[in-house]
C-alpha positions as CSV (number, residue, x, y, z in Angstrom):
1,X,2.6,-3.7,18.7
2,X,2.8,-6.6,17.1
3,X,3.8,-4.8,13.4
4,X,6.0,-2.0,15.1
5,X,9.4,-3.7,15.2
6,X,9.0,-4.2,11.4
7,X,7.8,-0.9,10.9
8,X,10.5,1.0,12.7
9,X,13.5,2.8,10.8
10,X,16.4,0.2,10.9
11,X,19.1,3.1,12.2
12,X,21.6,1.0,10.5
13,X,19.9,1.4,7.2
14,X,18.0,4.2,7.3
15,X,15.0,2.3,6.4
16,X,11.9,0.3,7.9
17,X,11.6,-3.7,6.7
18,X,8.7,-3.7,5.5
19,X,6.8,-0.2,4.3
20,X,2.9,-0.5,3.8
21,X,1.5,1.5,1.1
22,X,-2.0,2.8,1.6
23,X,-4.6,1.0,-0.4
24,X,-6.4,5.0,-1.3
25,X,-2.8,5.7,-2.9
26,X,-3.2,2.8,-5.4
27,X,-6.5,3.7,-6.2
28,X,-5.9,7.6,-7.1
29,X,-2.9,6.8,-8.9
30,X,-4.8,4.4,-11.2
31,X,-7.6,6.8,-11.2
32,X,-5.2,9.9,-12.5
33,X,-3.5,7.8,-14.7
34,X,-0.3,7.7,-12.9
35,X,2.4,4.8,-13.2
36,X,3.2,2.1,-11.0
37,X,7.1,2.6,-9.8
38,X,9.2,0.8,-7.4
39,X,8.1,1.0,-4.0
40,X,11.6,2.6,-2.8
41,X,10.8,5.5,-5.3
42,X,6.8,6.3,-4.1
43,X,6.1,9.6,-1.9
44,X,6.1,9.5,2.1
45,X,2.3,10.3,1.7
46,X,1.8,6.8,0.1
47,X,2.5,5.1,3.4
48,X,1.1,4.2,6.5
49,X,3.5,5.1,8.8
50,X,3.9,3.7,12.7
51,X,2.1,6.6,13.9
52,X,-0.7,6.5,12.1
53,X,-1.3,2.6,12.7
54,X,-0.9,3.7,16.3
55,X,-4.0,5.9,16.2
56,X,-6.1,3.4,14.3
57,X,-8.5,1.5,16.8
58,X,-10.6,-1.6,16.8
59,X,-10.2,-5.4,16.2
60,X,-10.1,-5.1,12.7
61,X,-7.2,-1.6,13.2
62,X,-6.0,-2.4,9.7
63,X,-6.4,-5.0,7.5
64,X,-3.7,-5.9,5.0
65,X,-3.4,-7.7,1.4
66,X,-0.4,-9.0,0.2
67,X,0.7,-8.4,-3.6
68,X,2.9,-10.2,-5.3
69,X,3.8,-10.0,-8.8
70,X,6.6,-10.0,-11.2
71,X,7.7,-7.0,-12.9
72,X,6.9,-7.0,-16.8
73,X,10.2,-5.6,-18.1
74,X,13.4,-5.8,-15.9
75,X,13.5,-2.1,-15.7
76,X,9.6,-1.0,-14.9
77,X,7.0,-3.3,-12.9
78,X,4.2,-2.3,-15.3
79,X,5.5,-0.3,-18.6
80,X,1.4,-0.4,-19.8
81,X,0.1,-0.1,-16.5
82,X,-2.2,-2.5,-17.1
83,X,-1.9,-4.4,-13.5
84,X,-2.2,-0.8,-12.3
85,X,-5.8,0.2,-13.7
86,X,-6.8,-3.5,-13.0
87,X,-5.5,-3.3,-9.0
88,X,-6.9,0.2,-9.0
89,X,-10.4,-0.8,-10.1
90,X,-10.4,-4.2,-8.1
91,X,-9.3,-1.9,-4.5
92,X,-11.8,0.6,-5.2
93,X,-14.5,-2.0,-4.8
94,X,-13.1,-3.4,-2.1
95,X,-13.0,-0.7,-0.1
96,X,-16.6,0.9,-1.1
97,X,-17.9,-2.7,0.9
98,X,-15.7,-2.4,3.6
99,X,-16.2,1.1,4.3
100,X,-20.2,0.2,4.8
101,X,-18.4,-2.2,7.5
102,X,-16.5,0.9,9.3
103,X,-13.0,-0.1,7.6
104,X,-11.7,3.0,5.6
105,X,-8.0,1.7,5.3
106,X,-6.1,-0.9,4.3
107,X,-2.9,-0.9,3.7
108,X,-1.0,-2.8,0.9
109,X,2.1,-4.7,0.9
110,X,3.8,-5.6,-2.3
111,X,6.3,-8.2,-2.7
């Protein structure tokens, strides 16, 4: 309850304020070689929607890390994709120990 009033679709808009992306997306894109666009341009299936946080249960339902970092060229985040392989590489591990915890999602919010 607490996250759904960001999550919900602004009618006015047409958008959400803030979209989380799911931490497995990040991780298969770097893993396929894919390239790191803005977040208004990824697929639906990269977020975690309100329903979905909805079915998630427990005290830890869904953690969350915060990216921030400044785009390399004004007109691509990460032209090499090098933050992209490194983020990719660096989430994978962190979610192989957290799954042995019980927490197989996280979601991502870049800034």
């Amino acid at each position: 309850t607490a996250f759904e009033s960001a999550l919900q679709v602004d009618p006015q808009h047409g958008v959400s304020p803030v979209k989380l992306i799911d931490m497995r997306f990040i991780i298969a894109l770097g893993e396929l070689g894919g390239t790191m666009v803005r977040r208004q341009d990824l697929p639906k299936e990269a977020f975690i929607d309100l329903d979905t946080l909805k079915r998630l249960k427990g005290p830890s339902m869904l953690p969350i890390i915060s990216i921030s970092h400044p785009w390399q060229q004004p007109d691509h985040p990460d032209p090499k994709e090098v933050n992209l392989q490194l983020l990719a590489k660096a989430m994978k591990l962190m979610l192989e120990f957290f799954k042995r915890l019980g927490i197989g999602t996280f979601a991502v919010f870049f800034e």
